[in-house]
VOFI-542944 format. One line per field, with one value per residue (C-alpha): residue number from 1; residue in one letter; x negated, y, z negated. Coordinates in steps of 0.2 Angstrom, whole numbers. Layout:
BEGIN
resi (NUM/...) $
resn (a/...) $
xx (X/...) $
yy (Y/...) $
zz (Z/...) $
END
This chain:
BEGIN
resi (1/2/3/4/5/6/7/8/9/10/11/12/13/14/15/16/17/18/19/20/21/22/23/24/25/26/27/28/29/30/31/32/33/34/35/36/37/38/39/40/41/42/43/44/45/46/47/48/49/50/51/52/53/54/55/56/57/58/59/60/61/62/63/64/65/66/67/68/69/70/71/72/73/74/75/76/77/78/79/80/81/82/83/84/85/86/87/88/89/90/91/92/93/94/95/96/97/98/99/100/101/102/103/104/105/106/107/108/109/110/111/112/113/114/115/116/117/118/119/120/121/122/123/124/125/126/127/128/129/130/131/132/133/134/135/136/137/138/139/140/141/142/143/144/145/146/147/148/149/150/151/152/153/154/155/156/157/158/159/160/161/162/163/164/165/166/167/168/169/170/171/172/173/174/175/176/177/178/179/180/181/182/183/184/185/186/187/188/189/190/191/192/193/194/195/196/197/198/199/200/201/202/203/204/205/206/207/208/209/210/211/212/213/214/215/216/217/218/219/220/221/222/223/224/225/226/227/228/229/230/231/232/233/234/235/236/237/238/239/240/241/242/243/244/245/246/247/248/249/250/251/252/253) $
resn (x/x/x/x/x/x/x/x/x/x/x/x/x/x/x/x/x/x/x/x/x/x/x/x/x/x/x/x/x/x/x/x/x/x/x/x/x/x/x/x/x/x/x/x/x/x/x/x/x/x/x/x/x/x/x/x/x/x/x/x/x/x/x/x/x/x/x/x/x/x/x/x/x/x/x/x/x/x/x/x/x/x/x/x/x/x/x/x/x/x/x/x/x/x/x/x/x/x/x/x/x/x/x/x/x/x/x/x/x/x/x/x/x/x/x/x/x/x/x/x/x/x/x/x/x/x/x/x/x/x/x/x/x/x/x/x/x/x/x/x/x/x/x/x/x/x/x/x/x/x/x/x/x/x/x/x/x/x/x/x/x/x/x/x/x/x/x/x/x/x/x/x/x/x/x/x/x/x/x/x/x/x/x/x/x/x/x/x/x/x/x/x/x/x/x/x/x/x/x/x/x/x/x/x/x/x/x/x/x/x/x/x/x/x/x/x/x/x/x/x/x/x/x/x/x/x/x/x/x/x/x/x/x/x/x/x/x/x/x/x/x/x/x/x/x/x/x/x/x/x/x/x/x) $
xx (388/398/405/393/403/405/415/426/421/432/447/445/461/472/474/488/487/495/506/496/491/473/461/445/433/416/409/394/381/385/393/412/421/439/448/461/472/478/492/498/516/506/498/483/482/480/464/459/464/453/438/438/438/426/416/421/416/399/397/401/390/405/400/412/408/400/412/411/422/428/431/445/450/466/461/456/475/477/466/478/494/503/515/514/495/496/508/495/480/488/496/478/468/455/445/449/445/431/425/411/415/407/404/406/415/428/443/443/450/453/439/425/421/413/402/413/405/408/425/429/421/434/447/442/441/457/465/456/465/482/478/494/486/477/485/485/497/483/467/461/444/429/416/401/383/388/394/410/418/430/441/458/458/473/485/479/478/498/501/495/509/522/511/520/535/527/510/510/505/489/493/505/495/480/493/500/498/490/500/488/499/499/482/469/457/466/455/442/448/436/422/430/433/417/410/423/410/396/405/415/397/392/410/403/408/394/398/417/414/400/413/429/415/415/434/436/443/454/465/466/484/490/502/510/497/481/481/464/452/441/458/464/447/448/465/459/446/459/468/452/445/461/462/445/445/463/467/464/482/477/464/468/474) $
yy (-338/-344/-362/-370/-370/-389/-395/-410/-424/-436/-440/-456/-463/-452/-455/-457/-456/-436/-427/-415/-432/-428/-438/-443/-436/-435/-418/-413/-412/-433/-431/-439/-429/-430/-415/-404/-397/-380/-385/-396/-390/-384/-369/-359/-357/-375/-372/-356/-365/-379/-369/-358/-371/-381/-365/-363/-382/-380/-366/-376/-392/-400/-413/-410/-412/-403/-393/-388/-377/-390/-382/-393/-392/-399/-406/-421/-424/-430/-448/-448/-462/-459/-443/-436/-436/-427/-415/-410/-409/-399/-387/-385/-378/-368/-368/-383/-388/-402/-412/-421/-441/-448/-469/-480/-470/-477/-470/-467/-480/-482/-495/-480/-471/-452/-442/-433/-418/-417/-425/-408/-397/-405/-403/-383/-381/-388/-378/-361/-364/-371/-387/-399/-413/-423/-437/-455/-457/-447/-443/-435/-441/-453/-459/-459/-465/-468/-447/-442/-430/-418/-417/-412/-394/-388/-388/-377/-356/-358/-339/-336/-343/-329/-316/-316/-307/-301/-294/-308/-303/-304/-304/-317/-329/-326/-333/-345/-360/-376/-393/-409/-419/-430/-426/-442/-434/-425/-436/-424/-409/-407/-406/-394/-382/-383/-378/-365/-349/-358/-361/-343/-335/-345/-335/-318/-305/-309/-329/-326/-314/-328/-341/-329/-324/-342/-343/-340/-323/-334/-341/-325/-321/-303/-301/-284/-274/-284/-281/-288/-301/-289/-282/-301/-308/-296/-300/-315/-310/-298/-317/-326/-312/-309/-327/-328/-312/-315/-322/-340/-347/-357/-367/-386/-387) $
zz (-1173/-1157/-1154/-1139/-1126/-1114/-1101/-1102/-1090/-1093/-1104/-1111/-1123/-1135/-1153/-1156/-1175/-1175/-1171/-1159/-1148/-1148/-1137/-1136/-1122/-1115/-1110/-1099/-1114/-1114/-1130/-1136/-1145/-1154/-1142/-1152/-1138/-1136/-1126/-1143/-1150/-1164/-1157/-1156/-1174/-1179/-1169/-1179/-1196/-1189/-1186/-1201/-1213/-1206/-1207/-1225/-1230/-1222/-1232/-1248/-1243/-1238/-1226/-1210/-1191/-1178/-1168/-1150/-1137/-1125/-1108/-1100/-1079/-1077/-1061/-1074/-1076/-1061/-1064/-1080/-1077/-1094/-1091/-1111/-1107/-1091/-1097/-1112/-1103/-1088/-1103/-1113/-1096/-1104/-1121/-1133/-1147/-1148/-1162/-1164/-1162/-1178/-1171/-1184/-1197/-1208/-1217/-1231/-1245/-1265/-1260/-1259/-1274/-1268/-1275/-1289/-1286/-1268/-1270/-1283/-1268/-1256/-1267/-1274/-1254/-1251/-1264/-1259/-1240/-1246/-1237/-1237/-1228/-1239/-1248/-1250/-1233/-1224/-1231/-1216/-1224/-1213/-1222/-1211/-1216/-1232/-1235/-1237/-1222/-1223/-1204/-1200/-1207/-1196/-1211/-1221/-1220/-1219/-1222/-1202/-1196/-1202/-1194/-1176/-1187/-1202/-1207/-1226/-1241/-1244/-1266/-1261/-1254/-1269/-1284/-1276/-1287/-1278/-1279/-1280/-1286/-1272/-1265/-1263/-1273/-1288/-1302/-1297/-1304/-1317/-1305/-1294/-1311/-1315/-1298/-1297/-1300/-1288/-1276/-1276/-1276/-1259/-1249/-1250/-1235/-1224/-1226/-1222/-1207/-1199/-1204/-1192/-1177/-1173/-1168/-1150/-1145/-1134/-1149/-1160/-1151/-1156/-1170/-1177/-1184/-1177/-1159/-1156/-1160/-1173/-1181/-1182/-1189/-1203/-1206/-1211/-1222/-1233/-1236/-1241/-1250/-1260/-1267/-1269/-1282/-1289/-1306/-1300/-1302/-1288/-1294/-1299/-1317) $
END
């Protein structure tokens, strides 16, 4: 399953909250949605890494939002007055990165007190894709309609970004341990441990293939060894599928 595709109609205000400067934006299906750019220092990968996990939490009935490719025509640039903007929109012509604008949502706080067994799902998925982004500094968590949401995925899946030199290790990547010892949700780590088989058993090979078809081809860049999108989409797999049938050294402890 495909991202839908929409075009941005107007650039509304940047967050400036990131790194990446993302912005908020209006598209022609008259949603708003939080714009990852493509242009950003980080790369196409953050993208990737973005889209897959989201895939991955969805599959684990981990609430995230909806996701959308954002079409951008830097001809919107030019209504822009701040240069930083302008710079990044004119850089990111093409297929963005658009996620849903959740109205009313708050971040998360030591005020909330989660579901623990969706606070030990976020935290097994986390865990699973070597997320580093997820502590009490930034806890890249809303809460929306009273649920829990998972966003900012771009962090995790860190073994992709050696692939421009080197193929990675596939083995390496399934033992390496998972440090939680400042993520915002490391109390639950019973719960995750307990859910550990059941949620495993819900990332079979169909699952994992659905969750990679949805990256654009667009932002799967070449690399030695996977020249093209399919090679590069399996690449993937072989990464998720070894730490899912390892020995588990990564699960919280």
């Amino acid at each position: 399953m495909t991202l839908p595709v929409v075009r941005v109609t107007r650039y509304v205000t940047p967050l400036r909250e990131g790194g990446s400067l993302p912005g908020i934006v209006e598209a022609d299906d008259l949603g708003t949605y939080v714009c990852k750019f493509r242009g950003a220092g980080q790369g196409l990968r953050v993208l990737v890494a973005e889209v897959i996990v989201a895939g991955l939490a969805r599959a684990l009935g981990v609430p995230t939002p909806d996701q959308v490719e954002l079409e951008l025509d830097p001809e919107i640039a030019r209504y822009e007055a701040d240069e930083e903007v302008q710079d990044l929109l004119n850089a990111s012509s093409g297929a963005n990165l658009g996620i849903d604008f959740l109205p009313g949502a708050f971040g998360y706080d030591a005020a909330y007190e989660p579901d623990p067994e969706l606070a030990g799902r976020v935290l097994w998925l986390d865990a699973l894709t070597a997320n580093v982004d997820r502590s009490w500094r930034n806890p890249n968590l809303l809460v929306w309609g009273g649920t829990m949401q998972a966003i900012d995925h771009g962090a995790s899946l860190y073994f992709h970004h050696s692939w421009p030199g080197a193929p990675g290790s596939p083995e390496r990547f399934a033992a390496q341990p998972y440090d939680i010892s400042e993520h915002v949700l490391r109390g639950f780590v019973e719960q995750a441990r307990d859910q550990d088989k059941a949620l495993a058993g819900r990332l079979g090979d169909d699952v994992l293939g659905a969750v990679l078809a949805a990256v654009p081809d667009g932002w799967l860049e070449p690399v030695p060894g996977a020249e093209d999108a399919a090679a590069l989409r399996e690449r993937y797999v072989t990464f998720l599928r070894a730490r899912l049938d390892g020995g588990r050294g990564w699960l919280p402890a």
